[in-house]
C-alpha positions as CSV (number, residue, x, y, z in Angstrom):
1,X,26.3,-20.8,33.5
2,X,29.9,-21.8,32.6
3,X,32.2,-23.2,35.1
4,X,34.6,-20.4,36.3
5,X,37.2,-22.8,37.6
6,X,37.1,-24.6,34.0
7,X,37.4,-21.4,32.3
8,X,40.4,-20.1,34.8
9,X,42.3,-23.5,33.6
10,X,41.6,-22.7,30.2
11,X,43.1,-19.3,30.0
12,X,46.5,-21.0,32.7
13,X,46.3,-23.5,29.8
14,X,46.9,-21.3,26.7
15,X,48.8,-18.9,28.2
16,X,51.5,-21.8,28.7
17,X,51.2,-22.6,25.5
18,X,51.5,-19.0,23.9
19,X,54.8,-18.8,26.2
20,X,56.2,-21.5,24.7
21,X,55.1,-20.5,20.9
22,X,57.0,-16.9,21.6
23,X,60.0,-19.1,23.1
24,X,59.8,-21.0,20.1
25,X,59.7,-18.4,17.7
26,X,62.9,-16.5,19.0
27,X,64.6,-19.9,18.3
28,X,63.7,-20.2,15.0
29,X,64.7,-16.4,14.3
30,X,68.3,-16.6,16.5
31,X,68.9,-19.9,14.3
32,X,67.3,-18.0,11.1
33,X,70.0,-15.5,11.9
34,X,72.9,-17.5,11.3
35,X,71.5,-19.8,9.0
36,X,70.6,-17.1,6.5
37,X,74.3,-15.8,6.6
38,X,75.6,-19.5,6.0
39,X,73.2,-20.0,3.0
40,X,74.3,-16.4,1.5
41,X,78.3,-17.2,1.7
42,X,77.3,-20.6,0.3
43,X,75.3,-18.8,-2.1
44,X,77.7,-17.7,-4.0
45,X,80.4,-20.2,-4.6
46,X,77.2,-22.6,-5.0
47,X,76.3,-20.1,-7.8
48,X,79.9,-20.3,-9.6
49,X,80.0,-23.7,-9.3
50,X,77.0,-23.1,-11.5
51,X,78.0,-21.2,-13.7
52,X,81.2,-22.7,-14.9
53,X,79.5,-26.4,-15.1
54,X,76.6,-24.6,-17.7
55,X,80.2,-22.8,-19.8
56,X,81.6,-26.4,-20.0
57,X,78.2,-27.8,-21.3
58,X,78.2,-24.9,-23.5
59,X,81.9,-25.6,-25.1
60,X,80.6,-29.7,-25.0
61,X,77.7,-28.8,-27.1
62,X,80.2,-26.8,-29.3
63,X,82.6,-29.7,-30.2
64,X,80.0,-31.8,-31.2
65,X,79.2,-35.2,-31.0
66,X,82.1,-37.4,-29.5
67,X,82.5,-34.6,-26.4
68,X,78.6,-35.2,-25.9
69,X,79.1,-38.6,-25.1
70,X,79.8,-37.7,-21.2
71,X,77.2,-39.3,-19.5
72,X,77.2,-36.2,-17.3
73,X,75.4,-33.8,-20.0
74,X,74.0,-36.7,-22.4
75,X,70.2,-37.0,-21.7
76,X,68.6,-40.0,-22.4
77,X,65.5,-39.0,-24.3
78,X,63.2,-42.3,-23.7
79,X,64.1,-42.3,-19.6
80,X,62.9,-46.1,-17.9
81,X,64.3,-44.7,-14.3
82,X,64.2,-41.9,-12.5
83,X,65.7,-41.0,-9.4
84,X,63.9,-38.5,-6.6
85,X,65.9,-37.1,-4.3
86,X,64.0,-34.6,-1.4
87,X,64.6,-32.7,1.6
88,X,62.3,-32.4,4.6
89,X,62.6,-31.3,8.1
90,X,63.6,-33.6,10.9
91,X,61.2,-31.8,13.1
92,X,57.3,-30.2,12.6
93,X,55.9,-27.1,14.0
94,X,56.7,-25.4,10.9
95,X,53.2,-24.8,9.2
96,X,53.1,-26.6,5.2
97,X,57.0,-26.5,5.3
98,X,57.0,-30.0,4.6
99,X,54.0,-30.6,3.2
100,X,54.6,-28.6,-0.3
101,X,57.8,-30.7,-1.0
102,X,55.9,-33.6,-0.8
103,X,53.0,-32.4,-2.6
104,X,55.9,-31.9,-5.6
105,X,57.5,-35.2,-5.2
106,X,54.1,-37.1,-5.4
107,X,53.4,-34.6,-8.4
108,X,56.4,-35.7,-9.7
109,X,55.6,-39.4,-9.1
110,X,52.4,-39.4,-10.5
111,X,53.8,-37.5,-13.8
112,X,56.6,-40.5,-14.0
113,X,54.8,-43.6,-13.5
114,X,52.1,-42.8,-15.7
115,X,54.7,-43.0,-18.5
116,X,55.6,-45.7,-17.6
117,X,58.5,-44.4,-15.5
118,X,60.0,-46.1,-12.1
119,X,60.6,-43.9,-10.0
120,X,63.2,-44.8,-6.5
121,X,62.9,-42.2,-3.6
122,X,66.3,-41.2,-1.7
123,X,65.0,-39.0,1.5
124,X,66.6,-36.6,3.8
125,X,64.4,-36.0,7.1
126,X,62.2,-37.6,8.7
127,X,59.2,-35.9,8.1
128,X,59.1,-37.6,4.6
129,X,60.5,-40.4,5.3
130,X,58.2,-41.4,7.7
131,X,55.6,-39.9,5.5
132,X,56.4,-42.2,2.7
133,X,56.6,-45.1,5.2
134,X,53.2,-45.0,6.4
135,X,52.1,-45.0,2.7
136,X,54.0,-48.0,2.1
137,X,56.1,-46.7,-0.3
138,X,59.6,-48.2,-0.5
139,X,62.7,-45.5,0.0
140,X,65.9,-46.6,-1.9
141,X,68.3,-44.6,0.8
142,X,67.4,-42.3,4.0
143,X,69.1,-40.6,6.1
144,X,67.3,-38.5,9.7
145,X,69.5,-35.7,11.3
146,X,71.0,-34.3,8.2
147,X,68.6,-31.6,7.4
148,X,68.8,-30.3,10.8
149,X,72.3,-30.0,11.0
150,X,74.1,-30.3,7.5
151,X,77.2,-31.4,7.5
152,X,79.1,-32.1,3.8
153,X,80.9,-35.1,3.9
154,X,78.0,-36.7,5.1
155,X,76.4,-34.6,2.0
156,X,78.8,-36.2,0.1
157,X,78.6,-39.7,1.1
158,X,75.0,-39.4,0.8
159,X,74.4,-38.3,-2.8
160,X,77.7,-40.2,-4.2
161,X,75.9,-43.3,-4.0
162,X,72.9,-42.4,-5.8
163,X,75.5,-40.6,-8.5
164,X,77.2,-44.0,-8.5
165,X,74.2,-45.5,-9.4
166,X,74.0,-42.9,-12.7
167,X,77.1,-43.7,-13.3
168,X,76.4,-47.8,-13.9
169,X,73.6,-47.2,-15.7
170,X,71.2,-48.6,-13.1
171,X,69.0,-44.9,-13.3
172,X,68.7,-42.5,-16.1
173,X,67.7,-39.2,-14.6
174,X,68.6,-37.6,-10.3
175,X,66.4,-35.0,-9.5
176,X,66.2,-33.1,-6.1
177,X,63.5,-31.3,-4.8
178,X,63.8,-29.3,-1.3
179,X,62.0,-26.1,0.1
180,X,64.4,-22.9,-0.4
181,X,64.8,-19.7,1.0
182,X,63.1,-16.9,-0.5
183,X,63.4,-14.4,2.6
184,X,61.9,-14.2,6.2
185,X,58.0,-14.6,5.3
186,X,58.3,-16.7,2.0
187,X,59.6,-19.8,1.0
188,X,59.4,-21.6,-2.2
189,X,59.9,-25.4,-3.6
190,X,63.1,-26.0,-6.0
191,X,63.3,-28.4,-8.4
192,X,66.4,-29.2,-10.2
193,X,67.8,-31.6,-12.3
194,X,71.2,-32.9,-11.3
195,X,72.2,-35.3,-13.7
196,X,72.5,-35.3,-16.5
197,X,73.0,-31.5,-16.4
198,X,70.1,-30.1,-18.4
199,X,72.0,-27.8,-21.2
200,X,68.1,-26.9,-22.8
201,X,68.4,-23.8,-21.8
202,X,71.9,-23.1,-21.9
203,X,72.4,-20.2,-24.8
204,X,75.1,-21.6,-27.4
205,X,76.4,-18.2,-28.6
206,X,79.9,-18.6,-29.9
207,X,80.7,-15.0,-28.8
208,X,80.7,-15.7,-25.3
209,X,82.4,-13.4,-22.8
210,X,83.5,-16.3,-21.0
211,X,87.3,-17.2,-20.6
212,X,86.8,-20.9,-19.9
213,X,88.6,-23.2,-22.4
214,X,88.3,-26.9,-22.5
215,X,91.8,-28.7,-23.4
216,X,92.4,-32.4,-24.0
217,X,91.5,-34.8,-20.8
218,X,92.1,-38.1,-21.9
219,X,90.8,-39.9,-19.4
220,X,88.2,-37.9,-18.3
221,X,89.6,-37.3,-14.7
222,X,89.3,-33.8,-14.8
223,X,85.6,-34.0,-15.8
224,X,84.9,-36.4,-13.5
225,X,86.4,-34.8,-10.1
226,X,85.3,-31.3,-11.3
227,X,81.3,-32.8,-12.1
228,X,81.6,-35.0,-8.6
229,X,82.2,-31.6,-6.6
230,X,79.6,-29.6,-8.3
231,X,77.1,-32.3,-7.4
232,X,78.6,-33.1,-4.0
233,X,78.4,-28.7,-2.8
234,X,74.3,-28.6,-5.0
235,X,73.5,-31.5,-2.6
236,X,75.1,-29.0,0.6
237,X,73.7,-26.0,-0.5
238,X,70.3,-27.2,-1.0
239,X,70.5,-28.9,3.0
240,X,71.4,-25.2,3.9
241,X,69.0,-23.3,2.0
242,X,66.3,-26.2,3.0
243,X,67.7,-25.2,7.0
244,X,67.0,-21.2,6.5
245,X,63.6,-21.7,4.3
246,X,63.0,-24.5,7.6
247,X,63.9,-21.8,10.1
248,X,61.8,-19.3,8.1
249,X,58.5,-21.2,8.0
250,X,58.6,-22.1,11.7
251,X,59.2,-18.7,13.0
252,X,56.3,-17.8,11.3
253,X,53.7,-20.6,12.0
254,X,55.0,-19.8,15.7
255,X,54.0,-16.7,15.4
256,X,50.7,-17.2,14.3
257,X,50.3,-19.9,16.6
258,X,51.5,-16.7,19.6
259,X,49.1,-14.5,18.2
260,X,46.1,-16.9,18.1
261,X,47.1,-18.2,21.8
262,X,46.8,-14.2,22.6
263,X,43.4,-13.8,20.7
264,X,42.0,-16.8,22.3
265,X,43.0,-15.7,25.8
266,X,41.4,-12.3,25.3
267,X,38.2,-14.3,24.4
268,X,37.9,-16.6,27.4
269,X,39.0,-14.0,29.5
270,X,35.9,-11.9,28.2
271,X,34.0,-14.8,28.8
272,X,35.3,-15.5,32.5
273,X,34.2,-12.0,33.2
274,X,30.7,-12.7,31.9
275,X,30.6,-16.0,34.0
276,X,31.7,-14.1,36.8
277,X,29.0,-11.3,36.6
278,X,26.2,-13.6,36.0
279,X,27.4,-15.3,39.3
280,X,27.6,-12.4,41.3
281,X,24.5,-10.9,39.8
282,X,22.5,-14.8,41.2
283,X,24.0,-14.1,44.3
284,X,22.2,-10.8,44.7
285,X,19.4,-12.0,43.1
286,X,19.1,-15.0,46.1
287,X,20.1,-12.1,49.0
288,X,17.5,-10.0,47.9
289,X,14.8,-13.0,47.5
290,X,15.7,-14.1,50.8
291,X,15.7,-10.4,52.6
292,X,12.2,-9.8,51.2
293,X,11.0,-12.9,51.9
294,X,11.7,-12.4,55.8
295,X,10.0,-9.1,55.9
């Protein structure tokens, strides 16, 4: 017969627990709330930012050679280092959040190194980064806080030196990878390549609509500050949409977590009930025994 006192603690014990799931989960959707209007502002000028880099690799590829020669849109085809740049959460709870980026970045790894690629990690959270530790794998830069609360000039300083590094020479390929928001019940992992800007798919119809023309920059200033903002607000954008998508996922593992908490208690209460009868039922049993036994 089970142990009624056992059985009472059990049902105390997950009914704390699904307490703090629920409190959990209305968190993660009042934060959800005001992350999701953040990442849809940002959204958009993220999205024209966009746009206008892809026209002015579409006019590059149209003067030829010589204007090709910016090392923010010439692709080296015969790569010898790549570098990874990724976005976890600081934080768990939030069902296989984190564990589908880092299923893509070891994808990514694996795909690298076995042509002969090196490959150098940058991460932001500690979830990976302390995944990535305990695997012994050496991180080139890392940063812990930033996912949770993303803040751009600290976006900035972070993915300037890893651009820097393009820049001498000393990588040939940046490519991020974070979880983005789809909507409130779905996520899904981005990959993108931010330098050199990939114009593959870029169309190179000369009858664009666009109004965008390119005039002489000598120095390459222009270029330069316009190609260092773009890369500075993807890096932003993608801590934001990796916030919401972060929000998102642990809303909904707290959920389940409520609901199963719920479920569970309905079952050991079920059980308590049995436990209870049987004992009542001995008790009876032993009265009567011991009444007849006297007659």
């Amino acid at each position: 017969m089970a142990n009624l006192k056992d059985i009472q603690r059990k049902i105390k014990s997950v009914k704390n627990t699904q307490k703090t799931t629920h409190a959990m989960k209305l968190v993660s959707s009042a934060k959800l709330k005001r992350t999701e209007e953040l990442a849809k502002r940002s959204r958009v000028y993220a999205e024209k930012l966009n746009d206008m880099i892809n026209e002015i690799a579409q006019k590059i590829q149209l003067l030829g050679a010589e204007a090709n020669d910016s090392i923010y849109f010439k692709e080296n085809p015969n790569p010898k280092k790549v570098d990874i740049v990724f976005i976890t959460a600081d934080k768990g709870l939030c069902g296989g959040f984190n564990s589908q980026t880092l299923k893509r970045v070891n994808q990514l790894m694996e795909g690298f190194k076995s042509d002969n690629i090196k490959v150098r990690l940058s991460g932001v959270g500690r979830k990976g980064i302390d995944y990535y530790k305990f695997n012994n794998i050496e991180m080139m830069r890392e940063v812990i806080g930033l996912s949770s609360a993303p803040d751009s000039t600290k976006a900035a300083e972070f993915i300037s030196e890893i651009v820097n590094s393009y820049a001498n020479g000393e990588t040939d390929r940046i490519i991020m990878v974070h979880n983005g928001y789809v909507n409130m019940i779905s996520q899904e992992v981005r990959e993108e390549q931010v330098l050199p800007v990939d114009v593959s798919n870029i169309s190179t119809d000369i009858e664009s609509k666009s109004e965008l023309e390119i005039e002489p920059d000598d120095d390459g200033s222009l270029l330069v500050s316009l190609m260092r903002q773009y890369i500075e607000y993807s890096m932003y954008y993608a801590l934001i949409d990796s916030l919401a998508a972060e929000h998102a996922a642990r809303m909904q593992a707290m959920d389940a977590a409520t609901t199963n908490a719920k479920d569970m208690v309905k079952s050991l209460s079920i059980k308590y009930n049995k436990a209870r009868q049987e004992a009542i039922t001995t008790e009876l049993i032993e009265i009567i025994s011991g009444m007849e036994s006297m007659k």
